[in-house]
Every structure is written in structure tokens, then in C-alpha cells.
C-alpha positions as CSV (number, residue, x, y, z in Angstrom):
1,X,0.0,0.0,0.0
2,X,1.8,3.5,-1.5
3,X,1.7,5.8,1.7
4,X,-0.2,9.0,1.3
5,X,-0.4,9.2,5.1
6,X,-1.2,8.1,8.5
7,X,-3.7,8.8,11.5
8,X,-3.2,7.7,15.3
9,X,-6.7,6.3,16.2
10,X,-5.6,5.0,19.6
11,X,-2.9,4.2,21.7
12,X,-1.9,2.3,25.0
13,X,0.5,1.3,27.2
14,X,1.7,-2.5,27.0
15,X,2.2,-4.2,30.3
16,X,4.5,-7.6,30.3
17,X,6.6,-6.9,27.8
18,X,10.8,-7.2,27.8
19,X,11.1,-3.7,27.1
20,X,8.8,-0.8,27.7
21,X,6.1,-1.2,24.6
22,X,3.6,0.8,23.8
23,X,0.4,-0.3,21.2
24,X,-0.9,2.0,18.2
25,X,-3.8,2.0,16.2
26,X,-3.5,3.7,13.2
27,X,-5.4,4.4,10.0
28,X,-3.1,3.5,6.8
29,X,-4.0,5.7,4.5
30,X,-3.1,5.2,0.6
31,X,-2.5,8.2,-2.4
32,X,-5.6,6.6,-3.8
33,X,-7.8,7.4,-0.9
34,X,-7.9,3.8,0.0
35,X,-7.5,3.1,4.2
36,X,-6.8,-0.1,6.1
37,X,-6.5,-0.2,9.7
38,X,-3.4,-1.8,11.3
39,X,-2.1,-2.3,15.0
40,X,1.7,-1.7,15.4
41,X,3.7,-2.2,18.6
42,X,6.4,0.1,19.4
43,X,9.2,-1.5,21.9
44,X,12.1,1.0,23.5
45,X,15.3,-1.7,24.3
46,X,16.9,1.3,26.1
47,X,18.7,2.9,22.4
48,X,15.1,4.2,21.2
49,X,11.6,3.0,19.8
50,X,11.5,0.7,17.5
51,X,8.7,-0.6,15.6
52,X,8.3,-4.6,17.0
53,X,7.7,-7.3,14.2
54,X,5.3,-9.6,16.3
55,X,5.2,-13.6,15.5
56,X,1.6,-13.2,14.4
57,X,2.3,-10.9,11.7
58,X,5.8,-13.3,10.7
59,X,3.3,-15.7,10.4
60,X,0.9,-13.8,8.0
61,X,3.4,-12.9,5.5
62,X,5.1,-16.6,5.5
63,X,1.9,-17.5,4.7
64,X,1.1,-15.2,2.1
65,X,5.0,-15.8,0.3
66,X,4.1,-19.8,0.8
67,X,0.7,-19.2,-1.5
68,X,2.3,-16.4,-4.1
69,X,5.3,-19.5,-4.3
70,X,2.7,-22.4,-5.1
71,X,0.5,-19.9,-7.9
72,X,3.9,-19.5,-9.6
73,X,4.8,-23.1,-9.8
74,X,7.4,-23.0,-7.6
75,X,7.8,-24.8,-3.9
């Protein structure tokens, strides 16, 4: 999705985590007019925030390479 900007809908503290963490909800919004919504953690390891890659969202994009691999014929 090209970027044509982004809103904060909602944000919070995460308790539990490693790190300080803090959860955003955020409206994606294309050039095209287009929007998706999308939840992004943010995770300070003591040298800044950093967006956090969760397992759940590793997942979602293995799976999505796995099925673009088998449409093109490969394995």
C-alpha cells in the first residue's frame, strides 16, 4: 500500500513486555484514498523505539509468500 499518510486512532501502554512497549492504532492511508486499519507495537530496548515485528504478523506474511510461491509453480 503507497503511503499517502497516516492517522493515530488510539494508543496504550503494554504491560508484560521485555522492554517498555507501547500499542498503536493507526489508520493506513493510501494516495488513492484507499484506508486499512493496522495495529503496530512500538518497543524502546533502552537505544530508542523501535517498531516490534510480532510472531503473528511473521506468520501472516510466510503464509502469504508460501501461496504467491505455489501460484507460480514454484515450492
Amino acid at each position: 500500500m503507497p503511503l499517502g499518510g497516516v492517522a493515530v486512532q488510539d494508543s496504550s501502554d503494554l504491560s508484560g513486555w521485555p522492554a517498555p512497549a507501547h500499542l498503536m492504532v493507526v489508520k493506513l492511508m493510501a494516495a488513492d484514498g484507499t484506508t486499512k486499519d493496522a495495529l503496530l507495537v512500538f518497543m524502546n530496548p533502552g537505544d530508542g523505539w523501535k517498531l516490534a515485528v510480532t510472531e503473528a504478523v511473521v506468520a501472516k506474511y510466510a503464509a502469504t509468500l508460501k501461496d504467491t510461491d505455489s501460484v507460480a509453480g514454484g515450492k
